[in-house]
N, C-alpha and C positions, 0 to 999 in steps of 0.2 A: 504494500500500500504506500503510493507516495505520501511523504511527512510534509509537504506543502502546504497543504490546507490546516494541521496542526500547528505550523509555526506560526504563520501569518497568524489564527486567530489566540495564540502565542502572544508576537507580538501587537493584534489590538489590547488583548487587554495590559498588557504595559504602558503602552501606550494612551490607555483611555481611563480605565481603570483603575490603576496603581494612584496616576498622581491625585483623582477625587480620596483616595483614601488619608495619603498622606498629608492631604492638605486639611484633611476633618481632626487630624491625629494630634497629639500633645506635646508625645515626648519627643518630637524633632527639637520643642525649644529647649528643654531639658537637657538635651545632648547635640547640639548643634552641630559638632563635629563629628558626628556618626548621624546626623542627617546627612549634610554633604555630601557624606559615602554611599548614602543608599537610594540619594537621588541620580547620582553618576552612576551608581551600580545600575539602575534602570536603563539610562542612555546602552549603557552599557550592550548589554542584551536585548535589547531592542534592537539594536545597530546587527549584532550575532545572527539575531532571528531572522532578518531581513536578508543579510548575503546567503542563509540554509537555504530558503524560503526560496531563493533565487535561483542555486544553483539545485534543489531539489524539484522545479521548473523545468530545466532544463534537461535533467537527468532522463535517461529512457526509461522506461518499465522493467525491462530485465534485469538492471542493475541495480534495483531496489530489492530482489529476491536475494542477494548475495550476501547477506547480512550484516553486521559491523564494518567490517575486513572492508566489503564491496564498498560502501557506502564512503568508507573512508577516502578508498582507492579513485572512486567515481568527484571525492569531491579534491582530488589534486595531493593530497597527503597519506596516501596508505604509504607503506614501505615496501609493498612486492614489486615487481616489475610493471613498467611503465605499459599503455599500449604502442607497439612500434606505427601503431598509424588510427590516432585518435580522430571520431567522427565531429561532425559540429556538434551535438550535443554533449561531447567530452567536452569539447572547448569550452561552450558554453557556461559548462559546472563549474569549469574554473575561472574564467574570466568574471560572469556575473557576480558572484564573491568579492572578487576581489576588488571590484569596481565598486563597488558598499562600501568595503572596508575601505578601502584606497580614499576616496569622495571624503567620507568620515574623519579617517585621520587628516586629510590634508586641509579638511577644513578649521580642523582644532591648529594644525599648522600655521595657519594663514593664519589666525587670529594673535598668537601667541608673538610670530615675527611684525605683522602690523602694528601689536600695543609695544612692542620693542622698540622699535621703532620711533613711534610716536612717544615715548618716554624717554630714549634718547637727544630728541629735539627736545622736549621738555625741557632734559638737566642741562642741557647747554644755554638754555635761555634765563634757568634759574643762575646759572653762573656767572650773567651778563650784571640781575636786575637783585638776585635776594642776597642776603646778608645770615652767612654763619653766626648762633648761637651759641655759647660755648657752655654755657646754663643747662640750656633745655638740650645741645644736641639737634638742634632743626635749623631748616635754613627760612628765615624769617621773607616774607614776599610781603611789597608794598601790595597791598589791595585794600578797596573801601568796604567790600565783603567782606565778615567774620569766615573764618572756615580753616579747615586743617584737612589734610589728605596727605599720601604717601605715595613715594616713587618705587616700586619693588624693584625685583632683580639686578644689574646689574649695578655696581654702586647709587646702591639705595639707599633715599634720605625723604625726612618725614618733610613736609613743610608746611608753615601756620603764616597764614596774614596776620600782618601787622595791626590790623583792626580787630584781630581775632586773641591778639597778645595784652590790647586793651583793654577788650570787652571782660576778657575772666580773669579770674583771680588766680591766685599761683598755683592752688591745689588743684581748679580745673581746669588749668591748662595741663599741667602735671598727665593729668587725668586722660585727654584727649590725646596728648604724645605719644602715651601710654599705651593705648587703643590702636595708633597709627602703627606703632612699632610693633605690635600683634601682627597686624595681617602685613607686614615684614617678612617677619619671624616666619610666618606658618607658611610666605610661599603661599597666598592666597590667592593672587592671580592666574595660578596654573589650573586650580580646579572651576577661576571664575572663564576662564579662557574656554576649558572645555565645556560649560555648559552655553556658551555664546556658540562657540560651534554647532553647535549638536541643535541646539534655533535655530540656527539660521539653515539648517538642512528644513527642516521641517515644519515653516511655520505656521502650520492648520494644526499639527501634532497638539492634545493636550499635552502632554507629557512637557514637549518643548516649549510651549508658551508659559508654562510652569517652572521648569525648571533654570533658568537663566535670574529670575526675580527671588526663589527660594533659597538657590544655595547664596546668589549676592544677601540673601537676609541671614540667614544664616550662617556667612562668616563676619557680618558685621557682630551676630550677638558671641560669635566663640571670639574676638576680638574685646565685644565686653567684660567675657568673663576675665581672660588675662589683666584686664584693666581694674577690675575689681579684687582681685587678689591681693593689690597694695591700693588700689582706694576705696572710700567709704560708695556704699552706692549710693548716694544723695549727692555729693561733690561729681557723680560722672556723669546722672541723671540732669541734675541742675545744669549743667555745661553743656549738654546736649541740647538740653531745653534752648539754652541762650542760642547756639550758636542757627538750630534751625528757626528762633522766632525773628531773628533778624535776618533770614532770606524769606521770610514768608508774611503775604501780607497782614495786615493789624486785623485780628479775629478770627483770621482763617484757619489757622495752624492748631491743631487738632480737629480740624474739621475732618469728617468720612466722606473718601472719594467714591468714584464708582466700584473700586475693588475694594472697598475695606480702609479701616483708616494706613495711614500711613507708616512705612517703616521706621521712621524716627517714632512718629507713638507708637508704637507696638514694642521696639526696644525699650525706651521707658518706662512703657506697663511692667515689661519682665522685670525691667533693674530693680525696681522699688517695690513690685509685688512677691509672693516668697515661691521662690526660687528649688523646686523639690528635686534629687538630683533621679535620671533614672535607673530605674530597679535594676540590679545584676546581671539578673537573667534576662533583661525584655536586651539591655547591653550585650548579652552573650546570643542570643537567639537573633538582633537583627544583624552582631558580625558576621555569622555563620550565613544567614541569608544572603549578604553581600557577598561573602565565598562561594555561597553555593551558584546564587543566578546567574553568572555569565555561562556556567557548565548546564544548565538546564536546553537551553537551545539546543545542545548538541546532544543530548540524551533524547530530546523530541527528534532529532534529526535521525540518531542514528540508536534507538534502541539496542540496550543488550538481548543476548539471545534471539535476536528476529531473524 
């Protein structure tokens, strides 16, 4: 029996499915960094199921009686010998695959050399106009906007408006550097990189219109939690307050848009409401989940014993 029609509706409910649940779910904000994981883990196999999907399309009928072995062989990876004169449907099994995968990765590619890029022009202009702090560690930018941001990868540096070194006080500036130097640290860009990819492939996908906005929310809050480690949550809360009420107009700011209020209130809410951490096991059960999903496509594809 071709595994075709299992992957694809495989991968719909990954794709349609998955993200309605985990957007109803709690403990992503509890464990924000094992969110991240399990929203990529989705892209993930989804992206899997799609190249099976493809090249089990392609594949003939008879080669799907051959069991494991066959199915392997058919999809360009067994180990036995090659055919010395493969039909278009050989080809097919393997080009369509790889054309998935290839598209996939080279879009997460693109994106990762593009912000490279673009941050490289960045620090050269920061070099031209801001001014090193030797206090805080940041390079200080004349701006009339409050706000703070960071440059990752390759000589990475935090940097805060001068209207933003104003506006707060020592502990919450402390506080917001603090934050910046997180998603430093964690290399936050690489997994915001791939979920901008994996969008831009698909942009009808729930999954994808999803997940680009959840993991960017979710490493701003594993960025709080580092931040809170050494500050009070009132001082980082408060500093966030400031810094989003002064780009947003007078009243508006906590206002609920068409999706929900906004990510700066909704971090808020977490910092200053209480904070339960998640259970062991719900920790040990969605690692394993994250282990196991990319291998599941290939278990629909190629059944043992068949």
């Amino acid at each position: 029996m071709n595994a075709a029609p299992a992957l694809l509706g495989y991968a719909a409910l990954v794709g349609i499915t998955a993200p309605r649940v985990l957007l109803r779910s709690a403990w992503p904000h509890r464990a924000p960094a094992l969110g991240v994981t399990v929203w990529l883990a989705l892209t993930v196999t989804f992206v899997l199921a799609l190249a099976l999907a493809a090249a089990q399309l392609a594949t003939p009928t008879e080669h799907l009686h051959a069991g494991l072995a066959g199915l392997l062989h058919a999809c360009g990876v067994g180990s036995g010998p090659a055919d010395p004169d493969p039909g278009t449907a050989e080809r097919l099994a393997v080009a369509l695959p790889v054309a998935v995968l290839g598209t996939w990765a080279g879009a997460v590619v693109h994106r990762c050399v593009r912000a490279g890029v673009h941050r490289a022009r960045h620090r050269d202009r920061l070099d031209k106009v801001g001014v090193r702090c030797p206090r805080l560690r940041v390079t200080v930018l004349p701006h009339a906007t409050p706000g703070a941001y960071c440059l990752p990868g390759l000589r990475a540096r935090v940097v805060v408006s001068d209207s933003a070194v104003r506006l707060l006080s020592p502990r919450q500036l402390d506080a917001v550097v603090e934050h910046e130097r997180a998603h430093v640290a964690g290399r936050h860009h690489l997994p915001l990189a791939a979920a901008e990819g994996f969008a831009g492939l698909f942009p009808r996908l729930p999954l994808a219109r999803h997940v680009r906005a959840q993991v960017a929310l979710l490493l701003e809050m594993s960025a709080d939690d580092r931040a809170l480690r050494r500050h009070p949550d009132a001082v980082l809360a408060t500093a966030m307050y400031e810094l989003a009420a002064s780009r947003t107009p007078k009243g508006a700011f906590g206002v609920a848009g068409p999706d929900g209020p906004s990510p700066a209130v909704v971090r808020m809410k977490r910092i200053l409401g209480p904070r339960p951490a998640a259970h062991p096991a719900l920790r040990s059960s969605l690692a394993s989940a994250v282990l196991t999903a990319p291998l599941l496509p290939l278990l629909v594809a190629c059944p043992p014993g068949v």
